[in-house]
N, CA, C and O of each residue as an XYZ file, in Angstrom:
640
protein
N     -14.006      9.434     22.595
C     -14.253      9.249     21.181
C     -14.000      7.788     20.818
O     -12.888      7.285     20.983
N     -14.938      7.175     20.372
C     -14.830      5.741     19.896
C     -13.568      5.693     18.728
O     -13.235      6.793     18.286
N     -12.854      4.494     18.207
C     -12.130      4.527     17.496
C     -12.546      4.154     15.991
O     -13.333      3.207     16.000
N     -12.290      4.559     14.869
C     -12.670      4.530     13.674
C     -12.708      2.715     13.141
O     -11.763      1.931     13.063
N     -14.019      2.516     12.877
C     -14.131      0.778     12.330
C     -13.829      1.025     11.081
O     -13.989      0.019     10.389
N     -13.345      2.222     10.321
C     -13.091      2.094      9.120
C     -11.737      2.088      8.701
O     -11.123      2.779      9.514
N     -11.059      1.701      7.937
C      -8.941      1.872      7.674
C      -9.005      1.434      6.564
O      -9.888      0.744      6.056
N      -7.737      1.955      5.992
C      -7.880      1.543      4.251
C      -6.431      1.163      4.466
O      -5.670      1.543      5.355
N      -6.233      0.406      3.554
C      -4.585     -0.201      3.147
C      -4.243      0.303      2.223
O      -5.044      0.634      1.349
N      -2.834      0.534      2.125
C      -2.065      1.380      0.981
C      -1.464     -0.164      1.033
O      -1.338     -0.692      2.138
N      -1.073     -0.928     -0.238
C       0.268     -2.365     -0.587
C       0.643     -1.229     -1.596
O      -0.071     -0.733     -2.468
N       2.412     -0.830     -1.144
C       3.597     -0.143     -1.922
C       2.933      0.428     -2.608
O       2.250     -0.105     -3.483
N       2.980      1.799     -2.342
C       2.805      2.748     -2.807
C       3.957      3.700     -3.680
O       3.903      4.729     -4.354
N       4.884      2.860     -3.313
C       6.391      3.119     -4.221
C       6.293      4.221     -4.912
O       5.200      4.556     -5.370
N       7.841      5.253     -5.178
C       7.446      5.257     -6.463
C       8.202      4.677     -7.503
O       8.292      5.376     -8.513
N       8.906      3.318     -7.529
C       9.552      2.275     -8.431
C       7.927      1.963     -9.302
O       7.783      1.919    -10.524
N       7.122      1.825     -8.522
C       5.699      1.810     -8.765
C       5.056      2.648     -9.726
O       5.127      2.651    -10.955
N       4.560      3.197     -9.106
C       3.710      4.400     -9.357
C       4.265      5.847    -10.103
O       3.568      6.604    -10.778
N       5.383      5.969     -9.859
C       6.016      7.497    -10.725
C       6.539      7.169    -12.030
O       7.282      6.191    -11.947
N       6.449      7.540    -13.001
C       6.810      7.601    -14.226
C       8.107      7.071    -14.285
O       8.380      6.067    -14.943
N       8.869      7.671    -13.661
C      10.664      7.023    -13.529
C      11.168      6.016    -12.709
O      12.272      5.598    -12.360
N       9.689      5.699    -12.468
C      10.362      4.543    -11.923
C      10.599      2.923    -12.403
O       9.705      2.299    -12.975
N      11.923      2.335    -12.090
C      11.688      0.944    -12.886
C      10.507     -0.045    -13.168
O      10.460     -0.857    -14.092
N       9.738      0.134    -12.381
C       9.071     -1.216    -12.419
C       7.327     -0.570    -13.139
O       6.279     -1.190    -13.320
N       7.664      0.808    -13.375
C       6.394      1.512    -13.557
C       6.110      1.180    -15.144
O       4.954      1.468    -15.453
N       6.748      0.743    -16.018
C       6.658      0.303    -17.753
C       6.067     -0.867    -17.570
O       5.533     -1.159    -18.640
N       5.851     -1.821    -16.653
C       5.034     -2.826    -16.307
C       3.851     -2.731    -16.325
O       3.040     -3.403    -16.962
N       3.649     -1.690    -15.461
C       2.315     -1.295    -15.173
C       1.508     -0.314    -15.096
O       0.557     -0.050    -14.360
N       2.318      0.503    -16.474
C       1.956      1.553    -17.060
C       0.317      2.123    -17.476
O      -0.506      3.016    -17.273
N       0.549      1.006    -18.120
C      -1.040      0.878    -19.349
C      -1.681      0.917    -17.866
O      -2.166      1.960    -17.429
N      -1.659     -0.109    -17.227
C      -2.921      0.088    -16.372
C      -3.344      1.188    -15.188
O      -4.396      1.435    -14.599
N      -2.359      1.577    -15.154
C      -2.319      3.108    -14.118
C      -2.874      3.641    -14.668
O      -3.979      3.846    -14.163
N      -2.709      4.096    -15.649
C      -3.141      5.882    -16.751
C      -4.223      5.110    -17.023
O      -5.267      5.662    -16.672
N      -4.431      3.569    -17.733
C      -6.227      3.417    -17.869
C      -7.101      3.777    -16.936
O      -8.193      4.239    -17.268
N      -6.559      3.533    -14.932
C      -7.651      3.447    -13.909
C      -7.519      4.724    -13.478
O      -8.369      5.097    -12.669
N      -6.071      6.050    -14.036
C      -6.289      6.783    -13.155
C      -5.889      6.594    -11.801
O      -6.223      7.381    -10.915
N      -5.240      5.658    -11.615
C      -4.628      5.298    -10.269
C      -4.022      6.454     -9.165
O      -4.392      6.523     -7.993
N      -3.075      7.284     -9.759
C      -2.810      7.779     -8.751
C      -3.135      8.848     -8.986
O      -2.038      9.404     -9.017
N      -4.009      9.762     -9.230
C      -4.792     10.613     -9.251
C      -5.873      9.629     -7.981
O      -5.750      9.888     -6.783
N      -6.589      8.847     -8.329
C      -7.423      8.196     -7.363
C      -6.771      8.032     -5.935
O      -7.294      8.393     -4.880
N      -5.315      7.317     -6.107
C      -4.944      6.993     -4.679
C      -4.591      9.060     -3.857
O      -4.394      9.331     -2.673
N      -4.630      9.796     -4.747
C      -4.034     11.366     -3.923
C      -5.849     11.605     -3.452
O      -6.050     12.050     -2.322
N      -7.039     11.303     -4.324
C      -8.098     11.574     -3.235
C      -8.909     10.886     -2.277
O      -9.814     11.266     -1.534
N      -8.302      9.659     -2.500
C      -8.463      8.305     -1.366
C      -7.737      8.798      0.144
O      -8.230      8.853      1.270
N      -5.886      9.238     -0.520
C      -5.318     10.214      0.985
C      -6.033     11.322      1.263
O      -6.329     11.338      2.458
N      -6.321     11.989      0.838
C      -7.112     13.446      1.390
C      -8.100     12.945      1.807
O      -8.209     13.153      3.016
N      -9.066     12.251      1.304
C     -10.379     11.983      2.176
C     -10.539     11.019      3.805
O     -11.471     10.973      4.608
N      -9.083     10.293      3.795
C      -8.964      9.593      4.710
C      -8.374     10.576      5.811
O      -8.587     10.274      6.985
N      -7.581     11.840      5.503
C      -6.944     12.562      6.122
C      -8.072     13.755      6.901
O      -8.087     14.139      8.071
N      -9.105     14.194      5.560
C     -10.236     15.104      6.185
C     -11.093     13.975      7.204
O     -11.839     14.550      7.996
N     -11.095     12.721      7.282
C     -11.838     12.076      8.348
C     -11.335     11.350      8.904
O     -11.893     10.277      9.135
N      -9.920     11.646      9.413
C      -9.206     11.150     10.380
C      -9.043      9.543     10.243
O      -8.467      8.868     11.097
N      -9.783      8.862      8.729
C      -9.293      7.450      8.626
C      -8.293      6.693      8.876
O      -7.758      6.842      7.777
N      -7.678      6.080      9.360
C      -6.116      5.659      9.446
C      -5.916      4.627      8.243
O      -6.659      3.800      7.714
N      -4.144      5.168      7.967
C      -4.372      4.256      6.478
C      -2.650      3.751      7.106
O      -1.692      4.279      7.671
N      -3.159      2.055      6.428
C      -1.956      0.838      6.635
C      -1.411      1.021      5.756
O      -1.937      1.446      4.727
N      -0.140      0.750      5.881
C       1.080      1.064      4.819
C       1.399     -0.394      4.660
O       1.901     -0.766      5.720
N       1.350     -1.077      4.064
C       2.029     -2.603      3.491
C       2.813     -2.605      2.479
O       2.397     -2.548      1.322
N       3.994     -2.670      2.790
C       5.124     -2.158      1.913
C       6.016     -3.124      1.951
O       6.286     -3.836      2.919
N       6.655     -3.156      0.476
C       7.311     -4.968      0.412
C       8.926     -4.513      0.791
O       9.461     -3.406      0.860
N       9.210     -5.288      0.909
C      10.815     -5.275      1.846
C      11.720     -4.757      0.641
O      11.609     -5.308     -0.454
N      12.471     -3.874      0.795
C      13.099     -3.670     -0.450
C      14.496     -4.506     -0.530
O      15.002     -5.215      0.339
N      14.971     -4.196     -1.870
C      15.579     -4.912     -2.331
C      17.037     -4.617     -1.502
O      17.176     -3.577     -0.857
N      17.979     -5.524     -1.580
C      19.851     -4.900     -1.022
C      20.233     -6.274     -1.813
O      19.490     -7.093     -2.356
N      21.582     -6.242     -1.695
C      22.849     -7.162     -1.865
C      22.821     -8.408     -1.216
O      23.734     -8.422     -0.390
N      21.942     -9.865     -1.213
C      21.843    -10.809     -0.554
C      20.631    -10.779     -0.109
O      20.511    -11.860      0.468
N      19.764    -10.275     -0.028
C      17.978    -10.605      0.166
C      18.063    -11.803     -0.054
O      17.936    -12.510      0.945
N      18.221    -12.273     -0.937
C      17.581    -13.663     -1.209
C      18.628    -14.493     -1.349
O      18.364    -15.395     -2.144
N      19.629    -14.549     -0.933
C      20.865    -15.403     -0.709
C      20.244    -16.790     -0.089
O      19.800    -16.908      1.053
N      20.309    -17.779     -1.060
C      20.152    -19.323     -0.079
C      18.948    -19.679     -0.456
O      18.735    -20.889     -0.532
N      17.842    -18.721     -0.792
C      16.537    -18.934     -1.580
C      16.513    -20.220     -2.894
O      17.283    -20.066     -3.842
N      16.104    -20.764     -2.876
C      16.218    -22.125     -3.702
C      14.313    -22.170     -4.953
O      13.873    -22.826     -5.897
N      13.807    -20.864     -3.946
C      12.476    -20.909     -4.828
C      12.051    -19.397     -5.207
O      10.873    -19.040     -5.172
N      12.795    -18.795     -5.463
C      12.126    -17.451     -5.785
C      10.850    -17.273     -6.824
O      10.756    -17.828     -7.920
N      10.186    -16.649     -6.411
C       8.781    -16.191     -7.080
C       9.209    -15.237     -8.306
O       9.960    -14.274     -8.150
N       8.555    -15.670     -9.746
C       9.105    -14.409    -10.866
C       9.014    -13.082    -10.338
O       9.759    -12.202    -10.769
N       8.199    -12.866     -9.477
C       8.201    -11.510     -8.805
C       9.295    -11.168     -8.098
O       9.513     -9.960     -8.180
N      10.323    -11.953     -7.219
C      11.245    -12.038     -6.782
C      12.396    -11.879     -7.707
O      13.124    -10.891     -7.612
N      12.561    -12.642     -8.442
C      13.286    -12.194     -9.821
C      13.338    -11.346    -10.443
O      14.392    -10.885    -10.883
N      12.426    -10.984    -10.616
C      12.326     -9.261    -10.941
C      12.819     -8.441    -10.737
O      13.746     -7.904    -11.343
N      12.090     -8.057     -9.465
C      13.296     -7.299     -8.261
C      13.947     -7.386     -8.001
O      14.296     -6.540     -7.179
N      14.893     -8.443     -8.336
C      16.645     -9.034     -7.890
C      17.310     -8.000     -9.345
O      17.969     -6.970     -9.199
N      16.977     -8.524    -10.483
C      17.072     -8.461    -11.179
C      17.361     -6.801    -11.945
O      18.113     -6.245    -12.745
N      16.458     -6.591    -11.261
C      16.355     -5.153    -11.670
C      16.587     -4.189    -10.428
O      16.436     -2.990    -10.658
N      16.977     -4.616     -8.982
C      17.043     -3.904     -7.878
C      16.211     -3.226     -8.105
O      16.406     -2.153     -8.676
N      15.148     -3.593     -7.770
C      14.038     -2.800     -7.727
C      13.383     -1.975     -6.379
O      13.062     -2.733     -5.464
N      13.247     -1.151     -6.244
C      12.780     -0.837     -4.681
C      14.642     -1.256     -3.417
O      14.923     -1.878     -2.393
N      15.268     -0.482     -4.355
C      16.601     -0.621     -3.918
C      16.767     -0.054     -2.426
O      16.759      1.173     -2.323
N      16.902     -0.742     -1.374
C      17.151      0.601      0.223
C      17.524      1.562     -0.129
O      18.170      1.686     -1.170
N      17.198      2.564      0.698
C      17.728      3.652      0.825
C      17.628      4.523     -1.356
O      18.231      5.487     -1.828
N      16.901      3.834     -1.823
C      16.716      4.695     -3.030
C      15.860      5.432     -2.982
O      15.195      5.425     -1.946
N      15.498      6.378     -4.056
C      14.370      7.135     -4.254
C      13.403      6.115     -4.786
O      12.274      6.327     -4.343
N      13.470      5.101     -5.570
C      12.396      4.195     -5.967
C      11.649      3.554     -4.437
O      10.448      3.390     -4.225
N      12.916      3.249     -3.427
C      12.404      2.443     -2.278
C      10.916      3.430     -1.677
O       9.920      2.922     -1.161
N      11.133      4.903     -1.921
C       9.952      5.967     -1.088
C       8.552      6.307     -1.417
O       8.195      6.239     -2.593
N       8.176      6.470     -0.996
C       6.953      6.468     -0.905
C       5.983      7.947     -1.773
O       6.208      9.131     -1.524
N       5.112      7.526     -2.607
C       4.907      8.427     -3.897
C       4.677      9.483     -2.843
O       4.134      9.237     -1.766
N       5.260     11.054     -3.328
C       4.794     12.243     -2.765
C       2.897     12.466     -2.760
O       2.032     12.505     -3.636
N       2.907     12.517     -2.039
C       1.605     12.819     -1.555
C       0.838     11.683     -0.888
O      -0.332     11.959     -0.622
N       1.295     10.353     -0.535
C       0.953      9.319     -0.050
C       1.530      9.280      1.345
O       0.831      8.768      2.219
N       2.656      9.732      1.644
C       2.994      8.999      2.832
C       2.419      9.342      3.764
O       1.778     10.393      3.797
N       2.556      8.262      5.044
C       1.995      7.967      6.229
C       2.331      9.365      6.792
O       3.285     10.135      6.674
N       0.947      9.378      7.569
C       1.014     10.717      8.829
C       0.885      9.727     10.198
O      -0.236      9.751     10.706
N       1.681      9.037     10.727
C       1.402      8.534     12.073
C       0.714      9.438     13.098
O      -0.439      9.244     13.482
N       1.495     10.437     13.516
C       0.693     11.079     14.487
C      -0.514     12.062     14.569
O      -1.265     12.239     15.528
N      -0.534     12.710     13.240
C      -1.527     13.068     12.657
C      -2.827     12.566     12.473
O      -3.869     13.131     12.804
N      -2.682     11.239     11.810
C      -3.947     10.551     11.508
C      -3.775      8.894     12.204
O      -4.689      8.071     12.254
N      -2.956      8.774     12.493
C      -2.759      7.633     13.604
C      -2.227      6.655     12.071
O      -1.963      5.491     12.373
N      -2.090      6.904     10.888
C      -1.348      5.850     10.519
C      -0.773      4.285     10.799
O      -0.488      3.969     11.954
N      -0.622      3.356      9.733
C       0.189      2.514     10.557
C       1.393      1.783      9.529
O       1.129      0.839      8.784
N       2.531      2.311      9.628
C       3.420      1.097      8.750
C       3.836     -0.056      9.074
O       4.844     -0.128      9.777
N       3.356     -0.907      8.765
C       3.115     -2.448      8.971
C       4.488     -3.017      8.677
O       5.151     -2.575      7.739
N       4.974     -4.090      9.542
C       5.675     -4.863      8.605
C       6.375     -4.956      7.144
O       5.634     -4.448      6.302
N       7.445     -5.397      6.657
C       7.621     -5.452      5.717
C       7.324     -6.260      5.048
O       7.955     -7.152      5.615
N       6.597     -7.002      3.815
C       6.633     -8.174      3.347
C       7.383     -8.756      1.919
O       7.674     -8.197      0.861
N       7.488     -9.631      2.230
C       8.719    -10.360      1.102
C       7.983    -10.633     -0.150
O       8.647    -10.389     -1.157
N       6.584    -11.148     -0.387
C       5.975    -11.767     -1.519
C       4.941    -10.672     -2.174
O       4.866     -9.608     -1.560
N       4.379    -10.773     -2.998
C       2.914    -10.028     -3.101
C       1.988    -10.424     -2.385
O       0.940     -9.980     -2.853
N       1.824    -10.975     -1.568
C       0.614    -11.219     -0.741
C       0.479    -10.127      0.664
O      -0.190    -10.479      1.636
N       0.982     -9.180      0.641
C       1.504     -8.529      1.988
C       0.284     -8.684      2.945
O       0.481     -8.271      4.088
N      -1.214     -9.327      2.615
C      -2.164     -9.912      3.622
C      -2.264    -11.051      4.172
O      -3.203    -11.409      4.883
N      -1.215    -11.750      3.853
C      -0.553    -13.063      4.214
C       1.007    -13.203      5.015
O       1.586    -14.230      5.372
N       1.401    -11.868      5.135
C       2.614    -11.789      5.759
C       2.699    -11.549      7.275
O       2.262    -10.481      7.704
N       3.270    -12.524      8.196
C       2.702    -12.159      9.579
C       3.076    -10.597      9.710
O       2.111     -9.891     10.000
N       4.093    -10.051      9.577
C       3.775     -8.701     10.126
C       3.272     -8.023     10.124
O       3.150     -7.152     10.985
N       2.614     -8.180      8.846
C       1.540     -6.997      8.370
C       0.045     -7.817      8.890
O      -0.969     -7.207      8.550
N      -0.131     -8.798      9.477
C      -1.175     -9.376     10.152
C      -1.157     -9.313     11.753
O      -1.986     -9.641     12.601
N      -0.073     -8.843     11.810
C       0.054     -8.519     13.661
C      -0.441     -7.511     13.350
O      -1.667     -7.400     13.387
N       0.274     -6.600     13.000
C      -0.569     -4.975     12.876
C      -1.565     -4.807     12.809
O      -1.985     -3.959     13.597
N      -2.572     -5.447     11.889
C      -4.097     -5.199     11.372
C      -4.522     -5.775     13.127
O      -5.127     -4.969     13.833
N      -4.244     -6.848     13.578
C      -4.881     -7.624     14.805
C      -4.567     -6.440     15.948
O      -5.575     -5.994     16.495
N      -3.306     -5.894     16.361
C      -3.119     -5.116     17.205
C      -4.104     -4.209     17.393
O      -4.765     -4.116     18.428
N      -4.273     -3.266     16.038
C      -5.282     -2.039     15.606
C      -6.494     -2.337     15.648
O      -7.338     -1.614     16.177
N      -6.764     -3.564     15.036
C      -8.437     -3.608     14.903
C      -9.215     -4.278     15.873
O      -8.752     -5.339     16.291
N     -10.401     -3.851     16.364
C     -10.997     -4.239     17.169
C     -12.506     -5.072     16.648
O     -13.324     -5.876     17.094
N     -12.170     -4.102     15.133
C     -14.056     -5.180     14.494
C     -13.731     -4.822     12.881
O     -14.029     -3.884     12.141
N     -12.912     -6.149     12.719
C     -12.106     -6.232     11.245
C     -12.655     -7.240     10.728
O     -12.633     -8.338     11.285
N     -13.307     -6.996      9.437
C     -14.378     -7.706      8.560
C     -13.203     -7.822      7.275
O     -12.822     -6.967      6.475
N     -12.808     -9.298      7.456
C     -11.725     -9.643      5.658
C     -12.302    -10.550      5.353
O     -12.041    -11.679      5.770
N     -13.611    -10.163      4.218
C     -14.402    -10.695      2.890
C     -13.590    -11.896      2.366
O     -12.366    -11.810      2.263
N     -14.057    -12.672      2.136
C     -13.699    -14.122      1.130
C     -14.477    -13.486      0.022
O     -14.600    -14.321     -0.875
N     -14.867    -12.720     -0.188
C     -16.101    -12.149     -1.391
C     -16.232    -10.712     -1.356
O     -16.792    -10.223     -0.375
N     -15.883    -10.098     -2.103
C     -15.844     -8.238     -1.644
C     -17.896     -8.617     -2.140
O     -18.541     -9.129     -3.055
N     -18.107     -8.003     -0.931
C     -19.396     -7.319     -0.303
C     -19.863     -5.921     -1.547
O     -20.918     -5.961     -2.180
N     -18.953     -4.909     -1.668
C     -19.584     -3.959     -2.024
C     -18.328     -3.109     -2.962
O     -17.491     -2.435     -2.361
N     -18.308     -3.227     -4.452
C     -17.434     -2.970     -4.603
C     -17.329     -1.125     -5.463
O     -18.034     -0.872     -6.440
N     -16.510     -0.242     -4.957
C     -17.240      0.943     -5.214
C     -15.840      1.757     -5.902
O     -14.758      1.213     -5.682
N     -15.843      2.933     -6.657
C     -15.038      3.645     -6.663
C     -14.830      4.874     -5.846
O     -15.695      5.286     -5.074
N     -13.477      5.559     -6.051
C     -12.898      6.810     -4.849
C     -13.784      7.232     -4.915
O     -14.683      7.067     -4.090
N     -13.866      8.078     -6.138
C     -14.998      8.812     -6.258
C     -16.383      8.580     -5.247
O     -16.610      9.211     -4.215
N     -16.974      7.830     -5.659
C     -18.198      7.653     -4.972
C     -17.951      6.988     -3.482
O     -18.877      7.292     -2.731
N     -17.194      6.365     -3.007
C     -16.590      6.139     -1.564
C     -16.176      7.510     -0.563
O     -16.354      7.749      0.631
N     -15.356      8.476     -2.008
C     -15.497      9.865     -1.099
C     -16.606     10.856     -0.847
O     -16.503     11.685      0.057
N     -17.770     10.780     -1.708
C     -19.171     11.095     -1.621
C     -20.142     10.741     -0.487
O     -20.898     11.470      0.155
N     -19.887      9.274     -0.412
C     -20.622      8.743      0.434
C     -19.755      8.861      1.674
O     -20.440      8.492      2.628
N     -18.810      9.138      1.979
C     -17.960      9.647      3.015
C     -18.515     10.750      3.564
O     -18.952     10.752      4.715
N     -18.546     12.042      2.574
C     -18.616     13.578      2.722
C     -20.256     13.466      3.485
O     -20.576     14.203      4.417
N     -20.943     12.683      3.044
C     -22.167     12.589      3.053
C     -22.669     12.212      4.826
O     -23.459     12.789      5.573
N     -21.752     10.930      5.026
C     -22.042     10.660      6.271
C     -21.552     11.480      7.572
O     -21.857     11.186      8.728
N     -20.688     12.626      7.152
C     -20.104     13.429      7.851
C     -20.688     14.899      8.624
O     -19.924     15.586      9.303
């Protein structure tokens, strides 16, 4: 069986994020419930799961006691999260929204690296991973084709 040229990235899927109780979710409230977000990201997982897609986990390093000790430039995003221990270890904010997490052996999953900034496609670990896994990895300077779940899981069901 050839290996799948297709993989989708999950960046923190939290639920400091994404769940109602979580800290950092009054941020980015309005825009969840406008896109429907995680309603979208629960049939983005199922459809990747009914076709064996493998999905990257890029998940930012969570927060502890001295992360950023000695840091002389923190990013307001960094501040934030200091600030508010956000995505605290070992918290319930640090985990991963119910119904998202990785199936490694199941669907071959991959949790990448941790990364420190918002760029987690700029973070070597999470760029070893993608290089390890991929064998014919196309990263657009220009999104090519830009589509919703919805119709990405259609045209999925379709080619199946």
């Amino acid at each position: 069986m050839a290996p799948p040229t297709t993989a989708i990235v999950l960046v923190d899927p939290y639920n400091e994020f994404l769940h109602h109780e979580g800290k950092i979710y009054p941020s980015v409230k309005e825009s969840l419930e406008a896109t429907g977000t995680n309603d979208n990201l629960r049939t983005l997982v199922a459809a990747a799961r009914k076709h064996k897609i493998p999905i990257f986990y890029a998940l930012h390093k969570t927060w502890k006691e001295g992360n950023y000790a000695g840091w002389t430039h923190l990013t307001p995003s960094h501040k934030g999260l200091a600030a508010a221990k956000g995505i605290a270890e070992g918290s319930w904010g640090a985990e991963i929204l119910e119904g998202l997490e990785p199936d490694v052996v199941g669907n071959g999953d991959v949790v990448a690296s941790r990364h420190w900034n918002n760029r987690s496609d700029a973070t070597a670990g999470f760029s070893t991973e993608v290089k390890d896994a991929a064998t014919n990895l196309i990263w657009p300077l220009i999104v090519e084709n830009v589509t919703t779940v919805g119709d990405w899981v259609r045209e999925s069901e379709s080619k199946a």
